[in-house]
GUTOR-480451 format. One record per residue: residue number from 1; residue in one letter; chain; x, y, z of N, C-alpha, C in turn. Coordinates in steps of 0.05 Angstrom, whole numbers, plus 5000, padded with zeros to 4 digits. Each point is the difference from the previous one (the first is absolute). Layout:
N
> NUM:A:A:X:Y:Z:X:Y:Z:X:Y:Z
...
//
This chain:
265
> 1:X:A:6190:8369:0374:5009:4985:5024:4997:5016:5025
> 2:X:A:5006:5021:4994:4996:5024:5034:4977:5001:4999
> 3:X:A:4977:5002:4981:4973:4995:5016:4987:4974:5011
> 4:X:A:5017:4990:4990:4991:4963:5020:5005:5012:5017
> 5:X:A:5032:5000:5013:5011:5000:5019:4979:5029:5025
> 6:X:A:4995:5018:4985:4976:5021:5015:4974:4988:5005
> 7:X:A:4989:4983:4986:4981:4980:5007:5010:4980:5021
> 8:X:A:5004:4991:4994:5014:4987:5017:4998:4995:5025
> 9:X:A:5024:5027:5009:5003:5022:5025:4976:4999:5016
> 10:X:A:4992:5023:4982:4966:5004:5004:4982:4978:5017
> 11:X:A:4996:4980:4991:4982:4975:5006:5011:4991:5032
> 12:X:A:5024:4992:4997:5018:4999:5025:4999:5010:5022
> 13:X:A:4990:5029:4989:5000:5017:5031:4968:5002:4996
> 14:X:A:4992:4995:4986:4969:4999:4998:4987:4982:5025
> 15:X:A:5015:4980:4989:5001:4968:5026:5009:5005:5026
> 16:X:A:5016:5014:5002:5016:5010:5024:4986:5015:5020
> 17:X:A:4990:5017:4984:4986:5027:5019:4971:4996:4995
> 18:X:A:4986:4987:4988:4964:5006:4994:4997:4987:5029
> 19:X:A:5000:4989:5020:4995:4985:5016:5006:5024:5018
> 20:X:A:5018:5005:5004:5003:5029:5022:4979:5024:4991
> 21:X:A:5010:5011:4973:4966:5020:4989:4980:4989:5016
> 22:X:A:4995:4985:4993:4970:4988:5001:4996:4997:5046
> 23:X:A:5022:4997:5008:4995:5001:5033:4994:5031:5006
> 24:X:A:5020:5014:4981:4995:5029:5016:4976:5012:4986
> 25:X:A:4989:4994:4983:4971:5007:4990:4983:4996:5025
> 26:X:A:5008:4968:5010:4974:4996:5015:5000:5006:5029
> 27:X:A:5030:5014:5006:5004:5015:5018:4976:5023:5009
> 28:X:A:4993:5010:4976:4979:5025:5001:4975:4990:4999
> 29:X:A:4999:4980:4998:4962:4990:4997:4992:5011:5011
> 30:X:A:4976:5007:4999:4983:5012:5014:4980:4960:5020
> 31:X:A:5002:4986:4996:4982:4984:5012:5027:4977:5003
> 32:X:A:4994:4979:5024:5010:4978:5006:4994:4980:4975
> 33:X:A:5020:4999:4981:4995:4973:4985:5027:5001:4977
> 34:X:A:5010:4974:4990:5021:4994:4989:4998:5005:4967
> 35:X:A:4970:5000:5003:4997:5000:4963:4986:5018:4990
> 36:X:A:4989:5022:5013:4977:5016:4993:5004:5034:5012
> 37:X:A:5015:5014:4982:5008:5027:5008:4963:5009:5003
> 38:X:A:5003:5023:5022:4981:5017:5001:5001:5028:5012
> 39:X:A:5015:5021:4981:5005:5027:5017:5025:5002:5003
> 40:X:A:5013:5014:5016:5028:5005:5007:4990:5014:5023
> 41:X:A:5022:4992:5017:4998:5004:5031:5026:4994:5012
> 42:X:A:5009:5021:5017:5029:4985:5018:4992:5001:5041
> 43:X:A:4969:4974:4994:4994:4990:5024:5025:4981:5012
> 44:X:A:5005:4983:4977:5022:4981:5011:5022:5009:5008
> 45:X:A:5008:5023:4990:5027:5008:5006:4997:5016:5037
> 46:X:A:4972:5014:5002:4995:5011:5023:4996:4973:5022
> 47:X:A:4984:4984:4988:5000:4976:5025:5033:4989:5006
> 48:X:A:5017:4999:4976:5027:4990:5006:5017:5016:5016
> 49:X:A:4995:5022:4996:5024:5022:5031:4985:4993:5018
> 50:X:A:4974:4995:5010:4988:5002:5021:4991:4966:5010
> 51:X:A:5017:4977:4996:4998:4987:4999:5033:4990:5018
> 52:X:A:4997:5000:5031:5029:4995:5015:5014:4974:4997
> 53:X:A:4998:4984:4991:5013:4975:4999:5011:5003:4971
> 54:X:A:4999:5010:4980:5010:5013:4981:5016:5021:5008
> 55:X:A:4993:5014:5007:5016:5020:5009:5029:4991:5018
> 56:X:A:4992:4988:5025:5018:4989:5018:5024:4976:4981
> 57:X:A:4990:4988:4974:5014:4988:4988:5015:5020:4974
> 58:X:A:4991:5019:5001:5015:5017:4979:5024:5007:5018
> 59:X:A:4999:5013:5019:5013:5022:5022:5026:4974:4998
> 60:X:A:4992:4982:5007:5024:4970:5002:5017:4999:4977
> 61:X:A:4973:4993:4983:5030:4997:4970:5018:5028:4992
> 62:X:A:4992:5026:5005:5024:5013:4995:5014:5012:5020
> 63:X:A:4995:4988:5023:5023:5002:5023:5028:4980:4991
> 64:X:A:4975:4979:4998:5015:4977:4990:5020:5008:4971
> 65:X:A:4985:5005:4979:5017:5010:4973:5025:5020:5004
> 66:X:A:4982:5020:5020:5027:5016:5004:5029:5000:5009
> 67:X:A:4993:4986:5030:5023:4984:5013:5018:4986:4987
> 68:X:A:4974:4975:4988:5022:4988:4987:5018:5000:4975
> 69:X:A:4987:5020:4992:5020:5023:4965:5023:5010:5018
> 70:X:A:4996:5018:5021:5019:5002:5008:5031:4987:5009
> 71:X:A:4991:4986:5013:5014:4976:5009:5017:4987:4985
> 72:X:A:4977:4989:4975:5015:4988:4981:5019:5006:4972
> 73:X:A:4990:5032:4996:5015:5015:4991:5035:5016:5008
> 74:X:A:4997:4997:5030:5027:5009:5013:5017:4968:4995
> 75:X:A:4992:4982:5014:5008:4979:4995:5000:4981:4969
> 76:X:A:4984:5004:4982:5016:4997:4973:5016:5018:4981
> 77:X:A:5000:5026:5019:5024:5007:4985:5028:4999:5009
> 78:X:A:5007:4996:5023:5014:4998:5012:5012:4965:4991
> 79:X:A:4989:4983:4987:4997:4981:4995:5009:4995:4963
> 80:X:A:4989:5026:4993:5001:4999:4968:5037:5015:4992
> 81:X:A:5006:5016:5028:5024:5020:4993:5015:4964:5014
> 82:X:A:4998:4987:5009:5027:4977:5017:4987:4978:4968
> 83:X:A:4985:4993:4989:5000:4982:4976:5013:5007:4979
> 84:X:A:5003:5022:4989:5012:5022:4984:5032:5003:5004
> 85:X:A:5006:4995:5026:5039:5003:5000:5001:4978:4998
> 86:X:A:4990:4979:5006:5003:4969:4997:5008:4992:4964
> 87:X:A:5022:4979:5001:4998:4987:4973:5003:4985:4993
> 88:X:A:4991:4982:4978:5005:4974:4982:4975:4982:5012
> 89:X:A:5004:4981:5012:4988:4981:5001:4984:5005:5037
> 90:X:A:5018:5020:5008:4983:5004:5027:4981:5018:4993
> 91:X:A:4995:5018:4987:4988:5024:4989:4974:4975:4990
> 92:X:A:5008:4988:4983:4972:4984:4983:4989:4983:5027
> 93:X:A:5005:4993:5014:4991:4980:5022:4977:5020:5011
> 94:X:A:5024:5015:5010:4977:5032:5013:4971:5002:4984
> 95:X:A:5010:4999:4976:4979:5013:4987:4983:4983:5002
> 96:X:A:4997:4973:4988:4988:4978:5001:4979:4993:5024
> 97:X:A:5019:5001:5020:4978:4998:5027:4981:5026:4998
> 98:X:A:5012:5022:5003:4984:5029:4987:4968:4990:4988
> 99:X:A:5004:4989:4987:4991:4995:4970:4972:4983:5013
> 100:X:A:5005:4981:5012:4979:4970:5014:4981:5012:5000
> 101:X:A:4997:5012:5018:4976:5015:5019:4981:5007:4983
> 102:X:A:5014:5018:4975:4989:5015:4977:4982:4979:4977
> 103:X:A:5012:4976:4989:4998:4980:4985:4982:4985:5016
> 104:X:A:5002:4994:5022:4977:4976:5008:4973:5004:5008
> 105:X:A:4986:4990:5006:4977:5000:5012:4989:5013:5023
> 106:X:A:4981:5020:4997:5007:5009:5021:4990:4991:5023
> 107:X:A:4990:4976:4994:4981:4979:5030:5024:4989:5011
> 108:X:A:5020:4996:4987:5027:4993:5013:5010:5015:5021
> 109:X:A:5000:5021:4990:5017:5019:5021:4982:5009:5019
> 110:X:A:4971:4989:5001:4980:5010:5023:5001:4977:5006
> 111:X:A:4999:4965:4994:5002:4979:5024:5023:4998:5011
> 112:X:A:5029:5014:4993:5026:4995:5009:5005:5013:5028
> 113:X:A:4986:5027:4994:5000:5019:5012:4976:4999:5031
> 114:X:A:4976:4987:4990:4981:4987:5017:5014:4979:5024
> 115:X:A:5016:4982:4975:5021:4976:5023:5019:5010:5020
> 116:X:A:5014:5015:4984:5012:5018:5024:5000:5014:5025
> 117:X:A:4973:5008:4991:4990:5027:5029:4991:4978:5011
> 118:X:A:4982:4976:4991:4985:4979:5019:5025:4987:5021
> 119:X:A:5012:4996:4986:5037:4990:5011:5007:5019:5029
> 120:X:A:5008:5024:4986:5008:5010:5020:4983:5002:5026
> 121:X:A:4972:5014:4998:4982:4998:5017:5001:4980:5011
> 122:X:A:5005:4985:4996:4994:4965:5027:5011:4999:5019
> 123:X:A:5031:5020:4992:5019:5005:5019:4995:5015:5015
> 124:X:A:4984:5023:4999:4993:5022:5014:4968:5005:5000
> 125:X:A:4989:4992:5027:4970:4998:4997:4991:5019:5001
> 126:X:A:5013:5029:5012:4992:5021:4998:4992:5016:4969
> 127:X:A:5011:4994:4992:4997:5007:4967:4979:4991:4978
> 128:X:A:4980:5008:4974:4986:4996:4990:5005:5011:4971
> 129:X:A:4986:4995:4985:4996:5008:4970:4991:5020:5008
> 130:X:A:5008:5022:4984:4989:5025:4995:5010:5020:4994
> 131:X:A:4997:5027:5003:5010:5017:4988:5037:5006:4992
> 132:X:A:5008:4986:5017:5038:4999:5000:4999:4970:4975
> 133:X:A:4989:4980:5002:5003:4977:4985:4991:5014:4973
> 134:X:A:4983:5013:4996:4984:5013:4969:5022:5013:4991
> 135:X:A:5016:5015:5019:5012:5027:4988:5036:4988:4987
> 136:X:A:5004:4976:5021:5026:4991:4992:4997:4978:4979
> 137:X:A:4973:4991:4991:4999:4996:4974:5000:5006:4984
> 138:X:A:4986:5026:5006:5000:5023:4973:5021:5006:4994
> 139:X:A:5019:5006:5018:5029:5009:4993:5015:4990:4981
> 140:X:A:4994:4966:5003:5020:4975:5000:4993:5004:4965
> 141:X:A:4978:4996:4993:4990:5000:4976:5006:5024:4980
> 142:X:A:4996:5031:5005:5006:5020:4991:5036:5010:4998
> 143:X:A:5008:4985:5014:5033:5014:5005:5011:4986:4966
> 144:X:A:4998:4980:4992:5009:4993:4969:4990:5014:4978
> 145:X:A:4978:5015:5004:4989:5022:4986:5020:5020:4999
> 146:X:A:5001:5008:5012:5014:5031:5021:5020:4987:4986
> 147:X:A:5025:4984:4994:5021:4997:4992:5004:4988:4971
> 148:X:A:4971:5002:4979:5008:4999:4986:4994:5019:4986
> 149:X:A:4990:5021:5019:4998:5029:4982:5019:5013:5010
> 150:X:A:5018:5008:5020:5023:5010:5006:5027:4988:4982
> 151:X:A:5003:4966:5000:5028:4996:4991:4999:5010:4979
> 152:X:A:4980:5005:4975:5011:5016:4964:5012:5031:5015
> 153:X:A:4985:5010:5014:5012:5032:5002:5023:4996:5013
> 154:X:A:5009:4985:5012:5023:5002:5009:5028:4979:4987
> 155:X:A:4988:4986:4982:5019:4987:4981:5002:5030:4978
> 156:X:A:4981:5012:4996:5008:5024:4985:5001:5029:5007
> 157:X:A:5014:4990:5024:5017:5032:5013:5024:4998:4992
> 158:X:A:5014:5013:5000:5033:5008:5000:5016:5000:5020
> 159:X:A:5011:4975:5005:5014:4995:5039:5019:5018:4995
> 160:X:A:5014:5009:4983:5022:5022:5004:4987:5032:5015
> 161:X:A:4973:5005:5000:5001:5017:5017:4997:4997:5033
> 162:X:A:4990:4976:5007:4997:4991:5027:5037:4997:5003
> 163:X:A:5006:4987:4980:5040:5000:5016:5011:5033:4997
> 164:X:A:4988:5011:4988:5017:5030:4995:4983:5013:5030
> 165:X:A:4978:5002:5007:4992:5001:5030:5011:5005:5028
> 166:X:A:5013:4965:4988:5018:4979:5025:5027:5021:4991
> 167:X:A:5013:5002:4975:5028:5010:5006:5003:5032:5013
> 168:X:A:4975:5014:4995:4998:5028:5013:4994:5004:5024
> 169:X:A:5000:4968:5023:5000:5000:5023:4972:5001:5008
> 170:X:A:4982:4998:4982:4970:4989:5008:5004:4973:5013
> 171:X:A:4985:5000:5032:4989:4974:5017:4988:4981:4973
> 172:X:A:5009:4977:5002:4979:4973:4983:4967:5017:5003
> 173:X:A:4991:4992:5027:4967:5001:5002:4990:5033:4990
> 174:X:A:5020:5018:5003:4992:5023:4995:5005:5004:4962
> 175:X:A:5014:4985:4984:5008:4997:4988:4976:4991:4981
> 176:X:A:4992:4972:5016:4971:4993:4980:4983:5010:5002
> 177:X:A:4991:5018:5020:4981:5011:5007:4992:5020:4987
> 178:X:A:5025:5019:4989:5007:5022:4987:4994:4996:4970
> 179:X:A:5023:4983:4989:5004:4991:4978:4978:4975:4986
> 180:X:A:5002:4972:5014:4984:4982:4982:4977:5002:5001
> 181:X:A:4985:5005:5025:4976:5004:5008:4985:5014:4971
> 182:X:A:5008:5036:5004:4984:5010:4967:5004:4992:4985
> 183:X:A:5016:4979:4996:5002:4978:4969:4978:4989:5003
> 184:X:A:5000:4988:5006:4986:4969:5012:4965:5014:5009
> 185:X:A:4995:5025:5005:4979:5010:5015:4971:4983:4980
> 186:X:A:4997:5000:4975:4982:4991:4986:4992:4976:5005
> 187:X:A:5027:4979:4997:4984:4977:5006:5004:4996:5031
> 188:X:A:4996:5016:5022:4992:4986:5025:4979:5013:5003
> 189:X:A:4997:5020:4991:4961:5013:4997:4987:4978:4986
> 190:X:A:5003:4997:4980:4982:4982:4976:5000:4963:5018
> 191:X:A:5029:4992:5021:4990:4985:5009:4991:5002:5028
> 192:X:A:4997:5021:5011:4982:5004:5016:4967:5006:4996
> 193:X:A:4992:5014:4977:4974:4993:4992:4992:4972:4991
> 194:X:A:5017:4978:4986:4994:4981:4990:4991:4983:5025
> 195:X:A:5027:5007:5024:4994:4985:5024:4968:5002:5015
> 196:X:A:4994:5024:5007:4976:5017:4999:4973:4989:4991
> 197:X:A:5008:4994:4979:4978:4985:4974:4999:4975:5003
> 198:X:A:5014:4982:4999:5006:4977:5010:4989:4991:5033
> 199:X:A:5001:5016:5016:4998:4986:5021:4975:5007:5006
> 200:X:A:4980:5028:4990:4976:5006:5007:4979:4977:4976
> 201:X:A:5015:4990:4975:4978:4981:4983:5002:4972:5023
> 202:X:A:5022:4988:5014:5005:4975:4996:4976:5004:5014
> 203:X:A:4988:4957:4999:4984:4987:5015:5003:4977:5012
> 204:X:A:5028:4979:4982:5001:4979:5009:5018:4999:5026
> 205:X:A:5019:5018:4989:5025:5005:5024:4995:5002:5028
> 206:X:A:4964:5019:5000:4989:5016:5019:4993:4975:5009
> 207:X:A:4980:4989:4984:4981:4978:5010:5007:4986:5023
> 208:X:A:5024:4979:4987:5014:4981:5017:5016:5011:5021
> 209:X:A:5007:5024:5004:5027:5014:5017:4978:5016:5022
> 210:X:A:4982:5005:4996:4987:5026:5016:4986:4996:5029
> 211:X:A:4997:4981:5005:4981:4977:5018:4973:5009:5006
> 212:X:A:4992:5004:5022:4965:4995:5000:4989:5033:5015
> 213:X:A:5021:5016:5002:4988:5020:5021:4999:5028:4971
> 214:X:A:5018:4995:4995:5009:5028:4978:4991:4994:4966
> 215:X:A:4981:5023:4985:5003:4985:4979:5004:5020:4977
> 216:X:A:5015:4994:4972:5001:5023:4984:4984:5009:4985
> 217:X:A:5001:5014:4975:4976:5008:4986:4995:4984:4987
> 218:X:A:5017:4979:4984:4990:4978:4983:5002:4972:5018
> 219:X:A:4999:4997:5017:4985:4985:5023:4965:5009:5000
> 220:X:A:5001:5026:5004:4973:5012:5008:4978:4993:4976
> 221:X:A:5019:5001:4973:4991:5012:4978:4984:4948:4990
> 222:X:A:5030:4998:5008:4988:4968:5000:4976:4990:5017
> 223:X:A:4994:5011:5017:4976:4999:5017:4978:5000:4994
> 224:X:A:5004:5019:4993:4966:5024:4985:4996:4976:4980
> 225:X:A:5019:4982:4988:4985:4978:4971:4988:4986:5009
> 226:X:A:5000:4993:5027:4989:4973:5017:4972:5009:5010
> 227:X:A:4996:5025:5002:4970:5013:5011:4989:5008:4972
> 228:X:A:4972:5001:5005:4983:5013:4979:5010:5014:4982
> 229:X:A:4997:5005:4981:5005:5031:4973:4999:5031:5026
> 230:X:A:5027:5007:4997:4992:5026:4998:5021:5020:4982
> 231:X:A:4989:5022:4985:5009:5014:4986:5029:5019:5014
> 232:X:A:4997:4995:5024:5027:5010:5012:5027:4995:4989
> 233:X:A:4994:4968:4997:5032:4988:4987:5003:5011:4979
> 234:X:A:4980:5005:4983:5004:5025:4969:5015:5024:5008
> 235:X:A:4985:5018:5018:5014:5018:5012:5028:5006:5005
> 236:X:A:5004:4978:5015:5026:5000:5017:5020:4989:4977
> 237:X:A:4998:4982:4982:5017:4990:4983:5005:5020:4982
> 238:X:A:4979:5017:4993:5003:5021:4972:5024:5020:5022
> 239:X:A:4993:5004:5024:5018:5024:5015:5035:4988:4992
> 240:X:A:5005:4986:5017:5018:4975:5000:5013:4999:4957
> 241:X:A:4991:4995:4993:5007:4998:4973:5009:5031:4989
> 242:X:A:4983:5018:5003:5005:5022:4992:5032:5021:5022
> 243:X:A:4995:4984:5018:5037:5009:5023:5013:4982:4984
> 244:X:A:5008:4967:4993:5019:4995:4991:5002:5017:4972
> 245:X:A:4983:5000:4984:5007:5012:4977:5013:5032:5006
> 246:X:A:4983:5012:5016:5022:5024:4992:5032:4989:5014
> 247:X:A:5009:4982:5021:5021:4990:5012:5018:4995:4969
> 248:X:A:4989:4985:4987:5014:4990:4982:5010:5014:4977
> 249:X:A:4973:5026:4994:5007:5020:4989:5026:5017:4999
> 250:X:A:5004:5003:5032:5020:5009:5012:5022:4988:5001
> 251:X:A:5005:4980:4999:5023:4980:4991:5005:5003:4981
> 252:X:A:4975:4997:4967:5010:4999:4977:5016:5027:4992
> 253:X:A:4989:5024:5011:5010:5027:4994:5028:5004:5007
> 254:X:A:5000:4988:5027:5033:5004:5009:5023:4986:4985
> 255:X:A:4992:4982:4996:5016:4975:4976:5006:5018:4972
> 256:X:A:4972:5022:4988:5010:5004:4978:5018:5028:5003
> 257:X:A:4993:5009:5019:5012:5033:5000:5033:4989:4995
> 258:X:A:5006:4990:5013:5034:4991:5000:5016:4990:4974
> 259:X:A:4977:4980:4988:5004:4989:4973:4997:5022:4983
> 260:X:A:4977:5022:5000:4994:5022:4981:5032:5015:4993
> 261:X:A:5013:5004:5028:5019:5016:5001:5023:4992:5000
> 262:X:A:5004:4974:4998:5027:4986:4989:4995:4994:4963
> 263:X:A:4974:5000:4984:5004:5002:4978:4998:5019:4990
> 264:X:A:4990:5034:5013:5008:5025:4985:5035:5005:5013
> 265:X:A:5013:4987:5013:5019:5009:4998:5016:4977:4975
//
């Protein structure tokens, strides 16, 4: 039965990943074509740095990713520590709405979010889509992330040392800062990379939210499908795939070091 189940496995990620293999192979072609390796060469990768509308759309998305990890990392935790003192039936409500953003669609939360800014703008003609509308969507979308990797570490802290803190005349803010913060430090890293990761893949969010002057990398990267074949999008996707993976890498590691060391103790 465990070698079904290893077969299995196997085939699954066989399906999963032969489609990516098979892009970053042709990443190296040596010649322009979809079906016919010839050589190895990293022309495409040199035409892709040297290629400014790529570039000018990279520079965007992780201004963009960065900002808005940030952002939404200060603000879902600060969010995940006020859901956490909450209880019974207000605590589950919290969570619930929490929860939407995460569960639905994500063309939803890019036309809601589209309706909105179009809304407000009517009011103020000075104002347009773009880089402030992209970034406070990114936020809007990533901050339920950010709090559902913070509320476990801090459902499994020990509030008796934050009150033993408070009774030795530790300030509240100096108090968490001190105390829950290095509790809690793992998962607001892990959801600050997730945020990170999240906001440099999206496309739909971007699409509809970004308007016509500014555009991101998978804006850029949707582009390039509408023009001729070029081996760039191999390029640029194999780069792109190989940063989230180590991102994620880095997530999975941090998740286990903590687990490693709560089951040797």
């Amino acid at each position: 039965m465990k070698t079904f189940y290893k077969i299995y496995n196997a085939i699954i990620f066989i399906f999963l990943y032969a489609p990516i293999v098979v892009m970053i192979v042709f990443s190296f072609n040596g010649i322009k074509s979809r079906s016919v390796l010839n050589g190895f060469s990293l022309q495409w990768y040199s035409e892709l740095f040297h290629d400014s509308v790529i570039m000018n759309s990279l520079y965007v998305s992780v201004i963009l990713a960065v900002v808005s990890a940030l952002i939404a990392t200060l603000i879902g935790t600060f969010a995940a520590v006020g859901i956490n003192s909450m209880k019974g039936f207000k605590k589950q409500s919290y969570l619930a709405v929490n929860n939407i953003p995460v569960v639905s669609p994500e063309i939803v939360t890019a036309v809601s979010m589209m309706i909105l800014f179009v809304f407000i703008i009517s009011f103020f003609n000075t104002l347009e889509m773009g880089f402030w509308t992209l970034l406070i969507a990114h936020v809007t979308f990533c901050i339920p992330y950010v709090v559902l990797e913070v509320l476990p570490k801090i459902k499994g802290m020990d509030s008796n040392i934050y009150n033993a803190a408070l009774d030795l005349g530790c300030p509240p803010a100096k108090a968490f800062l001190k105390v829950v913060v290095p509790q809690i430090k793992p998962g607001i890293i892990t959801g600050a990379i997730l945020s990170f990761t999240l906001s440099l893949d999206d496309f739909v969010i971007s699409y509809f939210n970004s308007g016509s002057k500014i555009q991101t990398l998978s804006i850029t990267i949707y582009s390039m499908t509408k023009k001729p074949y070029s081996p760039k999008i191999n390029a640029l996707s194999t780069l792109l795939f190989t940063f989230v993976m180590i991102l994620l890498l880095i997530i999975n590691i941090r998740n286990f070091r903590p687990r490693k060391k709560a089951e040797s103790k």
